[in-house]
N, C-alpha and C positions, 0 to 999 in steps of 0.2 A: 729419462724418457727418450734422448737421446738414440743412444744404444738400441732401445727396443728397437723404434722406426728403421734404423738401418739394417738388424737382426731379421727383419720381418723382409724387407726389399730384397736382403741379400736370399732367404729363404723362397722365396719368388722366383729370383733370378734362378735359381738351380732347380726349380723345378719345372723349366722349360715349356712348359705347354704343350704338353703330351708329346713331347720329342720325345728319341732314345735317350735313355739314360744312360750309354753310352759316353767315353770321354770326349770333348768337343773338336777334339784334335783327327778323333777317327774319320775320313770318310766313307760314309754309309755304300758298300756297293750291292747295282741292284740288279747287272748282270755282270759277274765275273770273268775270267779267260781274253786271251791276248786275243786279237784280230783275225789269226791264225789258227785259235780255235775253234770260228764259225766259219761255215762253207757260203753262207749268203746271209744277208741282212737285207731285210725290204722293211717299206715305211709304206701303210698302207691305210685307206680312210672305204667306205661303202664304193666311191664316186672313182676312185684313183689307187695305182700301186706303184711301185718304184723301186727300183734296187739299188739301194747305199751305196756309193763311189767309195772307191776306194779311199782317196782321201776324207773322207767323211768318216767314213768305219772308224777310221785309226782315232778319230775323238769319240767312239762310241762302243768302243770294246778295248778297256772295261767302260760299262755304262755306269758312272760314278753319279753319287747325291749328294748334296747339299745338305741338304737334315731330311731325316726319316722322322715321319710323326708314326710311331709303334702304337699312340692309341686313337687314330681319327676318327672321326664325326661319319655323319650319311657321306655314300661316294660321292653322290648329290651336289652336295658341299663341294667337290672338287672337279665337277664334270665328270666323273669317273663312271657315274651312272650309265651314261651314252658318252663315250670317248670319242674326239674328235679324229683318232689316229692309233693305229698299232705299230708297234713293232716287233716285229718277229725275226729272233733270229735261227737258224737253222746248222746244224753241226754237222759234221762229215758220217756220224752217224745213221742220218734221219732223224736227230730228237730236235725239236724246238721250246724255245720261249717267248711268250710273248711279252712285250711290256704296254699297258693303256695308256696313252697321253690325254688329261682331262684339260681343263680351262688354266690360260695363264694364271697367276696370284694378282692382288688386289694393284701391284706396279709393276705386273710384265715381267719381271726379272727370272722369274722362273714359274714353269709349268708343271702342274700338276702330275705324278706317275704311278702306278699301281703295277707291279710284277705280276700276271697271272698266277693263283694258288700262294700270295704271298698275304699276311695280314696287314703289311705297314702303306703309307703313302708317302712316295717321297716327292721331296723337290728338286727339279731338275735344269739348272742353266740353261734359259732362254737364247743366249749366245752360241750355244752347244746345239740345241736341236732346232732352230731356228732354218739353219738351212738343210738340214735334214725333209721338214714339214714344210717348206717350200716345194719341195720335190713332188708333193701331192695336193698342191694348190692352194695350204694353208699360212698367211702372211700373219706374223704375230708383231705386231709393229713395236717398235723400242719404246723402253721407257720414256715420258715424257715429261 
């Protein structure tokens, strides 16, 4: 009976809860290209906008995740519904992308993300955009 029980956990464990099935070692990215790619990055909410400093970009391009959930729930669920913050980045082209930032996770650690026109939600270092969403008035206080 042994066996079973652990059979059963380890089967659990791998099946992540609607994460990618992807191998755990990948990180998930949710905007690709060097810093040098994009002509401007702004971080922007209804109330506020701001153009990403330099120093800042260079942890945000590429905008890397944490885990991708490829099958999420309502956006609802993540604040994605009404996002507290966008970001947009803009290429030497004229083309943009946006990414939604929704409600921290249940300890802060990371923030809710949705890529415009993408299907997955990812999770996104709270350490990483933290001072980004400062920039537009938004404090997301550390874990506690």
């Amino acid at each position: 009976m042994r066996g079973v029980v652990v059979a059963v956990l380890l089967s659990l464990a791998a099946c992540g809860g609607g994460s990618s099935g992807s191998a755990p070692d990948k990180v998930p990215v949710v905007v690709s290209g060097a810093t040098s790619a994009w002509k401007t990055l702004t971080v922007h909410t209804p109330a506020a906008s701001a153009e990403v400093p330099a120093d800042l970009r260079s942890k945000l391009t590429p905008l890397l995740a944490t885990r991708l959930l490829d099958r999420p729930g309502p956006l609802g669920e993540y604040g994605l519904d009404h996002p507290q913050a966008t970001l947009t980045y803009a290429s030497g082209t004229g083309s943009t992308t946006d990414v939604d930032i929704g409600q921290p996770n249940f300890d802060r650690h990371f923030v809710y993300g949705e890529r415009r026109g993408s299907a997955g939600v990812y999770l996104l270092p709270t350490d990483t955009l933290g001072p980004v969403l400062a920039l537009v008035g938004i404090d997301i206080q550390p874990p506690g």
